[in-house]
C-alpha positions in Angstrom: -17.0 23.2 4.9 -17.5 20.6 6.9 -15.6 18.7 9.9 -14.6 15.3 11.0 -12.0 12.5 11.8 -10.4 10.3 9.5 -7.0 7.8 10.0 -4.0 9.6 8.2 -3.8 6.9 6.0 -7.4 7.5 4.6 -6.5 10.4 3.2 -4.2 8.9 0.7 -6.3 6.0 -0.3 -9.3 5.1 0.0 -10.4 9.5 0.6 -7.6 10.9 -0.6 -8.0 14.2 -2.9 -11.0 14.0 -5.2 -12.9 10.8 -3.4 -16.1 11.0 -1.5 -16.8 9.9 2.4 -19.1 10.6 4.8 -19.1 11.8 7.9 -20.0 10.9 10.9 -23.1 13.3 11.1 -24.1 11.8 8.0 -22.8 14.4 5.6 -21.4 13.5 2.2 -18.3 15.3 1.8 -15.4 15.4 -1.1 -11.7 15.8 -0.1 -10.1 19.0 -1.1 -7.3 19.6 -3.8 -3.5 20.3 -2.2 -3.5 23.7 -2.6 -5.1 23.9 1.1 -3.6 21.3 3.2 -1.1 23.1 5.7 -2.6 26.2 6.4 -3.1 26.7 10.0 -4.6 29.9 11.8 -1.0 30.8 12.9 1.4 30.6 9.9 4.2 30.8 12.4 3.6 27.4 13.8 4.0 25.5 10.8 7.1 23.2 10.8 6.4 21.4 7.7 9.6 19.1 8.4 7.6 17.3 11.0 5.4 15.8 7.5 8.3 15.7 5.2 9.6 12.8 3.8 11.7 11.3 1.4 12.5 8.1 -0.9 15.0 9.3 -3.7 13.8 6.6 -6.4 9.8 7.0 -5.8 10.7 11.6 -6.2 12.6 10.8 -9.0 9.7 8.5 -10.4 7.1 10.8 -9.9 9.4 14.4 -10.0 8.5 15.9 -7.0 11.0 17.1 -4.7 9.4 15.7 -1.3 6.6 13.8 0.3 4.0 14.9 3.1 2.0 12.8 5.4 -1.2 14.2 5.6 -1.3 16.4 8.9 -2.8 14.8 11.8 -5.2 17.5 14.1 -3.4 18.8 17.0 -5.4 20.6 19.7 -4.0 24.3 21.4 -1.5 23.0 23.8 -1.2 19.3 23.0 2.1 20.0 21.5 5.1 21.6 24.0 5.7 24.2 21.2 2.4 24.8 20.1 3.7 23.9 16.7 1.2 22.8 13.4 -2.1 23.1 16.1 -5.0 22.8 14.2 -3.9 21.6 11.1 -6.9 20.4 9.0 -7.3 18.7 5.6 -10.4 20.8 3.8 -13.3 19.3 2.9 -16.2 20.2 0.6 -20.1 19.2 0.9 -21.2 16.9 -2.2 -23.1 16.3 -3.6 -24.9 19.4 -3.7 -28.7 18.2 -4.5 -30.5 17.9 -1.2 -34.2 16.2 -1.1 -36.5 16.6 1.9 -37.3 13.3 3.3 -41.2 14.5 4.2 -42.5 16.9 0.6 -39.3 15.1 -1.7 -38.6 18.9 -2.5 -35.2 19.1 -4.5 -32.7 21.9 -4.1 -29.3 22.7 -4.7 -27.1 24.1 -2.1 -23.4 25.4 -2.2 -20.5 23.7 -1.6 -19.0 25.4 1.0 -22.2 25.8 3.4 -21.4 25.1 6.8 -24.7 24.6 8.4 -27.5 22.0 7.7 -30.0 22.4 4.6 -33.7 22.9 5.7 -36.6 22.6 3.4 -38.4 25.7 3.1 -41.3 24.0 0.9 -45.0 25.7 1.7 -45.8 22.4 3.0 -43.8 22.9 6.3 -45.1 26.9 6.8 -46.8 25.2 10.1 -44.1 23.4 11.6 -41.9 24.6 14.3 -38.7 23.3 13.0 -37.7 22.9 9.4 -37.0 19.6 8.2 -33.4 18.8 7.6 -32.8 18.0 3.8 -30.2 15.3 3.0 -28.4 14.8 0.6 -29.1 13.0 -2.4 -27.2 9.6 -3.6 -26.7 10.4 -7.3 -23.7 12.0 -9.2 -22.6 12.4 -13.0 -19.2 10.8 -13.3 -16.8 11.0 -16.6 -13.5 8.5 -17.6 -11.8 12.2 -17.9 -11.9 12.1 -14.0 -14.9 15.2 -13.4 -17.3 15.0 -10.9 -20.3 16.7 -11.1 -23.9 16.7 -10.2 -26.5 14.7 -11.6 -28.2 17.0 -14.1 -32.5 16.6 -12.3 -33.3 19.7 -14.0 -32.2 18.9 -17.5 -32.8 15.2 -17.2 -36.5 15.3 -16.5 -37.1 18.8 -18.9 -35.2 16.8 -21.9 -33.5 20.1 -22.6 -30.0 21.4 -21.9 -31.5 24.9 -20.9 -34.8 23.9 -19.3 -37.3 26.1 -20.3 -39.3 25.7 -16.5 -38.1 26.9 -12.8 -40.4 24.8 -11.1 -39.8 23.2 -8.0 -38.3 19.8 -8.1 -39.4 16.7 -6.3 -37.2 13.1 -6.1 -40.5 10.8 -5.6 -39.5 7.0 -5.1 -42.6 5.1 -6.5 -41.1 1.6 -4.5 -39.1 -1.6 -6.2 -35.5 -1.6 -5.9 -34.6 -0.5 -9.1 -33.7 2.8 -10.2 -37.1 2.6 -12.5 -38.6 3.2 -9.4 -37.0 6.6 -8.5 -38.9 9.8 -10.2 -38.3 13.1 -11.2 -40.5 15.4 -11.2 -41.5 19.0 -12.1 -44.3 21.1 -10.1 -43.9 23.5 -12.1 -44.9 21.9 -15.9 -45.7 18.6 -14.6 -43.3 17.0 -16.4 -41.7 13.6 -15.0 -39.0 11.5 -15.7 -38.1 8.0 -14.5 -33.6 7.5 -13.6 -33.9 4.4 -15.4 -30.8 3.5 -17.4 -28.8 6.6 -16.2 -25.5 4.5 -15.1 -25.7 2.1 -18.3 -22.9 2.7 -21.1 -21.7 0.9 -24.1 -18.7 1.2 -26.8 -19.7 1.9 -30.3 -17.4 1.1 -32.5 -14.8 2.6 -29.9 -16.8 5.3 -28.9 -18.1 5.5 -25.6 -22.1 5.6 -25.5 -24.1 6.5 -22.4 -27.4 6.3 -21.9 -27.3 9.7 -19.8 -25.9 11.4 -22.5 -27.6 10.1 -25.5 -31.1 10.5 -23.3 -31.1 13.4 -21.8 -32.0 15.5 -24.8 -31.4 13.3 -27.8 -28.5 11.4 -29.3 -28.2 14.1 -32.1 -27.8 16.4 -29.4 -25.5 14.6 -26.4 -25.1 15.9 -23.2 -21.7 15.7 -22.3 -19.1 16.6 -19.5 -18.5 20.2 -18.6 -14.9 19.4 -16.7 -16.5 20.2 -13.0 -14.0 19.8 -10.4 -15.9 20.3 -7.0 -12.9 19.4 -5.1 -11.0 22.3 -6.4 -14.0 24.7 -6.1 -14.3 24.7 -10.1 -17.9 23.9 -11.2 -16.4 24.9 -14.9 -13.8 23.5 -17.2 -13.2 22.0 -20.3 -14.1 18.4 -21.6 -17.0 17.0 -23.7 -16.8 13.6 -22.5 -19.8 11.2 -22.0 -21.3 11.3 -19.1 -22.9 9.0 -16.6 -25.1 8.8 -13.5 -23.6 6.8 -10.6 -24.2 6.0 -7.0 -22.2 8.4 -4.9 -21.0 5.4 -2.8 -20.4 2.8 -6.3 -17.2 1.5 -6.8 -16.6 3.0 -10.2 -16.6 6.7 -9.1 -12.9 6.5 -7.5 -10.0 4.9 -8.3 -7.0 6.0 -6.4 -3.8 5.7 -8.5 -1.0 5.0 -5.7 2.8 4.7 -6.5 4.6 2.2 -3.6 8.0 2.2 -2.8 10.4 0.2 -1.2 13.4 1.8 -0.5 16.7 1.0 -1.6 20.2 3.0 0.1 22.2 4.6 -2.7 24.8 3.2 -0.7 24.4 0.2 1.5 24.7 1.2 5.0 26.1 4.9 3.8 23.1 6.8 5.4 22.0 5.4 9.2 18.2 6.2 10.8 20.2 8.6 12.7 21.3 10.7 9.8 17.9 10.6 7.9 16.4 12.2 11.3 18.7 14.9 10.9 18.0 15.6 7.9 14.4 16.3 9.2 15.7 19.1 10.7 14.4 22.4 8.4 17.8 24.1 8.8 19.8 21.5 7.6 17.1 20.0 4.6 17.4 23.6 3.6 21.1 24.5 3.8 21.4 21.0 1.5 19.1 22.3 -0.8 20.5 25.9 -1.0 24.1 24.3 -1.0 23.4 21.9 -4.1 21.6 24.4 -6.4 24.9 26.0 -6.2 27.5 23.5 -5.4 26.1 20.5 -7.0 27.4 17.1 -6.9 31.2 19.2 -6.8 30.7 20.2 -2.8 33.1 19.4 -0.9 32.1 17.9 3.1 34.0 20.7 4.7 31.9 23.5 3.2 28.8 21.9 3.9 29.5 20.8 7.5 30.8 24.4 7.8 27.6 25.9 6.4 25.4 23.5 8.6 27.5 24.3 11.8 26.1 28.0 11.1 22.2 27.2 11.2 22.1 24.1 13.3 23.5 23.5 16.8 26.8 21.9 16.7 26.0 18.7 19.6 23.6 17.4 16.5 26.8 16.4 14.2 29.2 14.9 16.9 28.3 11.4 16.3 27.9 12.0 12.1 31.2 11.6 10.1 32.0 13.1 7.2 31.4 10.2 4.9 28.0 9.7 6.3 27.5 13.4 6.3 28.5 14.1 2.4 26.7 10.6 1.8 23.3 11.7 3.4 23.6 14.6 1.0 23.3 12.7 -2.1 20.9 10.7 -0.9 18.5 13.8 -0.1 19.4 15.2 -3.5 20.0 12.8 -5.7 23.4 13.7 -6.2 25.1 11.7 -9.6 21.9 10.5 -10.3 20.6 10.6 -14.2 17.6 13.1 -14.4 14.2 11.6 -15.1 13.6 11.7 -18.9 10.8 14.1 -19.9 7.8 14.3 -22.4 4.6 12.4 -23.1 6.7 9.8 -24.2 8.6 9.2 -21.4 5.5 9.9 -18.9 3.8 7.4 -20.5 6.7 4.6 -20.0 7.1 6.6 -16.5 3.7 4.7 -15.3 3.7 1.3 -16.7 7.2 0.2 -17.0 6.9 -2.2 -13.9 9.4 -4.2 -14.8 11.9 -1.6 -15.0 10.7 0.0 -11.5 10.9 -3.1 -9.6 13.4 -4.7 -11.2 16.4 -2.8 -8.7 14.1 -3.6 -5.8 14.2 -7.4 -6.8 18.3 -7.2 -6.9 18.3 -5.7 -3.6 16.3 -7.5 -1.7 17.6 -10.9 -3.0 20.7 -10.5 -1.5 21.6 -9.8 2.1 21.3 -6.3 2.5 22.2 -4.5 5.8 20.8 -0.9 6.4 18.7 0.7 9.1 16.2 0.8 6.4 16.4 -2.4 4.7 18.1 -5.3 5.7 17.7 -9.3 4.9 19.1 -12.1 6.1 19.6 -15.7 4.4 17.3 -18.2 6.6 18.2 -21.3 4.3 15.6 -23.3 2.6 14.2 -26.9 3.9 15.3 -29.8 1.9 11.8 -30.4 0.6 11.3 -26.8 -1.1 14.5 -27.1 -3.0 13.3 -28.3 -6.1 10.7 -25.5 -6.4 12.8 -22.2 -4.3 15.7 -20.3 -6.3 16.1 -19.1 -2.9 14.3 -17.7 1.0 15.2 -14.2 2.5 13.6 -12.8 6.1 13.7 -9.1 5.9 13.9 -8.1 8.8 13.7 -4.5 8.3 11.7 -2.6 5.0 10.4 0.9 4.6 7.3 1.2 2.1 6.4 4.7 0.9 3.3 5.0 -0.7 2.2 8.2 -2.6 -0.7 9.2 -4.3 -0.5 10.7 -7.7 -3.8 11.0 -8.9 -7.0 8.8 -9.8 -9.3 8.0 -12.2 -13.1 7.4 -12.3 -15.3 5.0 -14.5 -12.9 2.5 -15.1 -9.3 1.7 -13.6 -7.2 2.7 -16.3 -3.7 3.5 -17.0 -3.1 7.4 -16.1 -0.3 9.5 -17.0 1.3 11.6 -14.3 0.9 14.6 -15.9 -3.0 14.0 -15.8 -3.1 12.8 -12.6 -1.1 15.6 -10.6 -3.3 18.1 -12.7 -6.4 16.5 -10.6 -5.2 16.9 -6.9 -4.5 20.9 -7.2 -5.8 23.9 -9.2 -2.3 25.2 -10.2 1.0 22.7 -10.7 4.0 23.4 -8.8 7.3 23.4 -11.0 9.1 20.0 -9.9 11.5 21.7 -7.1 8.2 22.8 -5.4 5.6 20.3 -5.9 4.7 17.6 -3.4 2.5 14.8 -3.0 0.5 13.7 -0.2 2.1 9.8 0.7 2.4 8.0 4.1 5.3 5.7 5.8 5.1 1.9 6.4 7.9 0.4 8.7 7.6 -3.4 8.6 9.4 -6.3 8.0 8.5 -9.6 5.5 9.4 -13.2 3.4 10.8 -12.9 0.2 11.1 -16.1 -2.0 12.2 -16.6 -5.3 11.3 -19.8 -7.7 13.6 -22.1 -9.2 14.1 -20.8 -12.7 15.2 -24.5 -14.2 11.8 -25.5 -12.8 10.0 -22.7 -13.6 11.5 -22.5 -17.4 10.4 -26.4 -17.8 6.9 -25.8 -16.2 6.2 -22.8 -17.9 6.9 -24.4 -21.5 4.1 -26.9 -21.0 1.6 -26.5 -23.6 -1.1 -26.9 -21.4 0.0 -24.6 -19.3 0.0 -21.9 -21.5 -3.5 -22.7 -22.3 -4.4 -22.4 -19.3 -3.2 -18.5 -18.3 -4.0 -17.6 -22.4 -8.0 -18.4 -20.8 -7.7 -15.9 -18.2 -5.8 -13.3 -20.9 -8.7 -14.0 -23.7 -11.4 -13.1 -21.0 -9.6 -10.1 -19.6 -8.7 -8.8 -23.3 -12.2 -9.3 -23.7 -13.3 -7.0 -20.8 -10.5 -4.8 -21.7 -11.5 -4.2 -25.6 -15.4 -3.3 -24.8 -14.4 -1.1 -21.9 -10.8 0.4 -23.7 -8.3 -0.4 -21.4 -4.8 -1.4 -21.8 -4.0 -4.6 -22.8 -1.5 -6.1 -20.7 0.7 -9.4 -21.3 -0.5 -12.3 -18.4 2.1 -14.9 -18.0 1.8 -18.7 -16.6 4.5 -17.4 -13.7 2.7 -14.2 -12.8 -0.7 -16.0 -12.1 1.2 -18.6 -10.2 3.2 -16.3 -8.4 0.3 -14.5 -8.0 -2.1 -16.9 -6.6 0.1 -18.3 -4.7 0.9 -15.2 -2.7 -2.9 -15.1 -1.7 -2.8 -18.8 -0.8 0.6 -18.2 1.7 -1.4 -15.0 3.0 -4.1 -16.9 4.0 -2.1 -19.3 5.9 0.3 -17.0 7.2 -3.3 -14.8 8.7 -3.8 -18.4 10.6 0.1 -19.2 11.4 0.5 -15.9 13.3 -2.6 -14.6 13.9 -2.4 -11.3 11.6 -5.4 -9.6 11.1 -6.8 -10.7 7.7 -5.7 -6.6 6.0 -2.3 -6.2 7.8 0.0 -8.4 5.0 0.0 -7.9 1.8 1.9 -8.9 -1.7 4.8 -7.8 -3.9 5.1 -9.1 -6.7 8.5 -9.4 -8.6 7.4 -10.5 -12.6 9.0 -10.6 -15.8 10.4 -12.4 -18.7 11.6 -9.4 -20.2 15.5 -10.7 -21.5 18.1 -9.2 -19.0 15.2 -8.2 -16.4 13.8 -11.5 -15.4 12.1 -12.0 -12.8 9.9 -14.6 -10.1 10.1 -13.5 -6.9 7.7 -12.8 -4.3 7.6 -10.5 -1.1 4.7 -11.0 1.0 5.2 -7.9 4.5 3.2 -6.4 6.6 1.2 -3.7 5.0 0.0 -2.3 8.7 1.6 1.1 9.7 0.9 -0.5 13.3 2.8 -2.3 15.9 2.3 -5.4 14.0 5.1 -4.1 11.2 7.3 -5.1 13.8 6.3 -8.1 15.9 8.8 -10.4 14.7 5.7 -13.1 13.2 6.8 -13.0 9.8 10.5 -13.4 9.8 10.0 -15.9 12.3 7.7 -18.0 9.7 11.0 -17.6 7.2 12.8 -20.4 9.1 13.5 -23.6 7.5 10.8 -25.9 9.4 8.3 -23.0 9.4 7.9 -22.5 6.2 8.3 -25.7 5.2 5.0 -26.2 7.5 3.6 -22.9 5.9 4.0 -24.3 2.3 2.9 -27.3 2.9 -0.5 -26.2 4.7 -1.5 -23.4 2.4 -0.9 -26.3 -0.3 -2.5 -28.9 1.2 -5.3 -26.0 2.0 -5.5 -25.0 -2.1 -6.4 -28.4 -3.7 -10.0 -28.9 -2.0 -11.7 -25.0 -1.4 -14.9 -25.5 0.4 -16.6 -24.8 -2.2 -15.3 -27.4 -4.5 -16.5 -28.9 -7.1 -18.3 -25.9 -7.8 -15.3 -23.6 -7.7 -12.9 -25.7 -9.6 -15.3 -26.6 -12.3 -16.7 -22.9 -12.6 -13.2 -21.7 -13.3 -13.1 -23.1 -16.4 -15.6 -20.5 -17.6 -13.9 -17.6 -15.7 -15.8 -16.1 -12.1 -14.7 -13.5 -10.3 -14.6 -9.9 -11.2 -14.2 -9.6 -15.3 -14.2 -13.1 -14.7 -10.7 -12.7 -14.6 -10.0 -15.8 -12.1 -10.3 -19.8 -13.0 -10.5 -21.8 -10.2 -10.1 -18.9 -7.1 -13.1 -17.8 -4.9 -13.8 -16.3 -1.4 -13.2 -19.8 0.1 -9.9 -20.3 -1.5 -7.4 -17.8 -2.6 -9.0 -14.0 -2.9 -8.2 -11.3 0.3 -9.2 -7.9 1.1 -8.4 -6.0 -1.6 -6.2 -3.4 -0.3 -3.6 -6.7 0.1 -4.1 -7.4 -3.4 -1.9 -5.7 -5.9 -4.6 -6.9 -8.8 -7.9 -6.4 -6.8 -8.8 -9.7 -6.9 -8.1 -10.6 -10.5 -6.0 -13.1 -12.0 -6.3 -16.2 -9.5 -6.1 -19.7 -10.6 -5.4 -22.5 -8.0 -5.0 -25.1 -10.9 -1.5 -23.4 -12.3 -0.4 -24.1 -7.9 -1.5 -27.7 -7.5 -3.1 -29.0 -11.0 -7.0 -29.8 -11.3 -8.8 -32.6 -10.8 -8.8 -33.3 -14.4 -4.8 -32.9 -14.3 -3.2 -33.2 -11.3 0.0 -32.8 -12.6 -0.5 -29.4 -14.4 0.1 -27.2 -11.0 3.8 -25.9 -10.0 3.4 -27.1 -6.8 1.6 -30.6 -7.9 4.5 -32.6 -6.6 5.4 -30.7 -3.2 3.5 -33.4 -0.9 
């Protein structure tokens, strides 16, 4: 194992369970499963409510019971108590090929080894010190999620059980090509360029890759063995394809992250005062104990009675019995319908969006007032009214955001079942289990479009030809690599785009830093659930979720300014005519985008709900062909 420092929020995304980093002494490590995570050297000093944390809609929606924040390293002493000192999040060295940088002498280490690999090639008998290996920068990735590494031995023998225990040597022969990088055998002389390892293709719906189909021969694949370093299992179950990636390439992790708002049960029921008592370990368990029992049928004087018994009594005096008996069913989920279960269900679970969001949408519309969410109605300037349904300033949000899982190769849709299966070697049942999440306090614009408007511009034939481009060229992408189709709407790449636009503007208005906002998108035309509303808060867990910038910019005249700016800004990028006119071909990623580049309309991607996919600026303010075709074409 191996030690370091990484930001809390890391270790949910972008390192979270199963993802690579490195380390600051230039060791590539892979973060551990769950089954580790709170273990310190004294198991007396653990007060796991200190990590603890709760949003009733987002367990319910992923059936755990609780959220942890990933535990933050405490030194002996730096806490009055001494509690949860040296609390650690285990990590693992990977890959586990290391090549001297002098002889290119290959070996393969273990993953737990705590001190540095030296080469111990004849070469080096002479030298005072041995040469520090490193590590190398090649892996064997699978769609299934396995990790594992990349197979030198069998590659460069052809055979799945090589028949020669040479000494291997990773020789670079120059160019920057992997054509260039060499395998080779001391032993039998053998050698073996990495040429085409990282290239797939779909055959007739099968996945082909060229590490597979190469290694030995296509009548005899080499495929995935189900190795899951970052549970310590180098052995499983799988017989996918597999392929050879850069450690550090974007398709090796894809963190699948659930987000939350959340929403009271009860408006104003539950205050910040009560959800910090119910930190408290004695009373989060006396609810629990109390309502496998009890129920939703307990009554407020047995559980204040039972509290009073574990908890010291000058911690209710302020908390009344409604908010007492409220904060209850709020922890518990009391009269709520159980989450439906089987594949069926776990499938809809995941990518019924619509649904999820949908009670976020009615909230936040409205003037909600709660210590953890609360809007106000800031009016809306004279010249947005023919394009705004309506303006809110929330003042006051709380964003959970949990990981459930990931996925590798390609960002596809993954079913919770198969992503909580990743992050630990044996599931929890659902009272138990837990997933690793962290807490953002902020506060954010919501606006909402004029429906009449919308219905009328949405209906426009051209239009609709113009978000069915960016839907034929991701249904392309999506058929040659399998993914899920998914329906693209006129008002979800306007509402879409513009988000990124405003962003951009609001980064200038207040001086955010470009990460710290980010959007939330409200979408659907689904009859009874629709939707076209937009949040855009601060996605910072910092002192700038709270400085007051954003639902300052809600004002009338302020946004008004805002719109009109980030409009304004959006009908000449500086790269124009280039970007315009290379959107009607698609750029981007997938070339998922029309008219939308780095000069325009994308951000950092961890503001982006899409990643950057898409973005048209001609659906917000028309092209220069049509003027008239954008939303926004009129707003001057």
């Amino acid at each position: 194992m191996s030690t370091g420092a990484m930001r809390r929020a890391q270790l949910v995304t972008p390192f979270g369970v199963g993802a690579m980093s490195v380390l600051v002494n230039g060791t590539s490590v892979i973060t551990a499963g769950l089954d580790h995570w709170y273990e310190p050297d004294d198991a007396s000093s653990l007060a796991l409510e200190e990590y603890q944390e709760h949003d009733w809609r987002l367990e319910a929606r992923l059936r755990v019971s609780e959220f942890r924040l990933p535990p933050d390293y405490r030194y002996q002493g730096q806490a009055n108590d001494n509690r949860n000192v040296k609390l650690t999040v285990p990590v693992l060295r990977f890959p586990r090929w290391c090549f001297c940088m002098f002889c290119k002498r290959l070996e393969l280490s273990t993953l737990t080894m705590q001190q540095a690999v030296v080469c111990k090639d004849k070469k080096h008998a002479d030298w005072k010190y041995k040469p520090r290996m490193s590590q190398v920068p090649f892996v064997a990735v699978c769609a299934a999620g396995h990790l594992d590494d990349f197979p030198f031995d069998k590659w460069v023998h052809r055979a799945h059980r090589p028949p020669c225990n040479g000494t291997l040597r990773l020789k670079s022969l120059g160019g920057g090509g992997l054509e260039g990088q060499r395998v080779v055998c001391d032993g039998c002389q053998n050698e073996r360029s990495l040429r085409g390892i990282t290239e797939a293709r779909f055959v007739n719906g099968d996945e082909h890759t060229n590490l597979s189909d190469q290694l030995s021969s296509p009548d005899d694949p080499y495929l995935c063995t189900g190795a899951r370093p970052w549970l310590a299992k180098l052995e499983g179950a799988c017989g996918q394809p597999m392929r050879g990636a850069l450690r550090a390439a974007g398709n090796v992790y894809f963190p699948k992250v659930e987000s939350s708002i959340y929403l009271p049960r009860k408006e104003g029921a539950v205050s910040a005062e009560m959800h910090d008592l119910m930190r408290h370990p004695a009373v989060s368990t006396t609810m629990r104990t109390l309502h496998s029992i009890f129920g939703a049928s307990l009554e407020v004087e047995r559980l204040r009675d039972q509290l009073l018994k574990n908890v010291p009594p000058e911690l209710f005096g302020p908390i009344s019995d409604d908010e007492l008996i409220a904060g209850y069913r709020d922890l518990l989920g009391v009269g709520e319908e159980e989450p439906a279960s089987g594949e069926e269900s776990d499938a809809e679970l995941l990518t019924g969006d619509d649904e999820w969001r949908y009670p976020e949408f009615q909230h936040i519309r409205e003037t909600p007032k709660d210590d953890y969410l609360t809007a106000t109605n800031p009016g809306i300037h004279h010249d947005l009214d023919a394009h705004l349904e309506r303006v809110r300033s929330v003042d006051v949000l709380r964003e959970t955001r949990a990981l459930r899982g990931f996925t590798r190769v390609r960002d596809d849709v993954l079913k919770l079942s198969a992503g909580k299966a990743l992050l630990r070697r044996e599931p929890l049942p659902p009272v138990q289990d837990w997933l690793p999440a962290y807490v953002v306090k902020g506060e954010g614009i919501y606006f909402e479009l004029d429906p009449a408007g919308l219905a009328a511009w949405e209906a426009r034939a051209e239009v609709q030809a113009r978000a069915q481009g960016i839907a034929d060229h991701y249904g392309h992408v999506a058929s040659q690599r399998g993914l899920q189709d998914r329906s693209l709407t006129p008002r979800f790449v306007l509402l879409h785009t513009l988000g990124h636009l405003l962003i951009n503007e609001l980064i200038f208005a207040c001086g955010y830093s470009s990460a710290s906002l980010r959007e939330r998108l409200y979408v659907s035309a689904t009859p009874g659930r629709e939707m076209a509303g937009l949040l855009i808060y601060t996605a910072a867990g910092d002192s700038e979720g709270t400085m007051g910038g954003l639902v300052r910019m809600a004002r009338p005249d302020n946004l008004r300014s805002v719109f009109a700016s980030a409009i304004s800004d959006a009908r000449w990028c500086s790269t124009d005519p280039v970007c315009m006119d290379a959107g009607e071909k698609g750029q981007g990623p997938d070339s998922c985008n029309l008219a939308a580049c780095h000069g325009c309309a994308l951000l950092p991607e961890t503001s982006c709900e899409e990643f950057n996919r898409f973005l048209d600026r001609g659906l917000v303010v028309g092209t220069f062909a049509d003027p008239t075709l954008g939303y926004f074409s009129m707003l001057a």
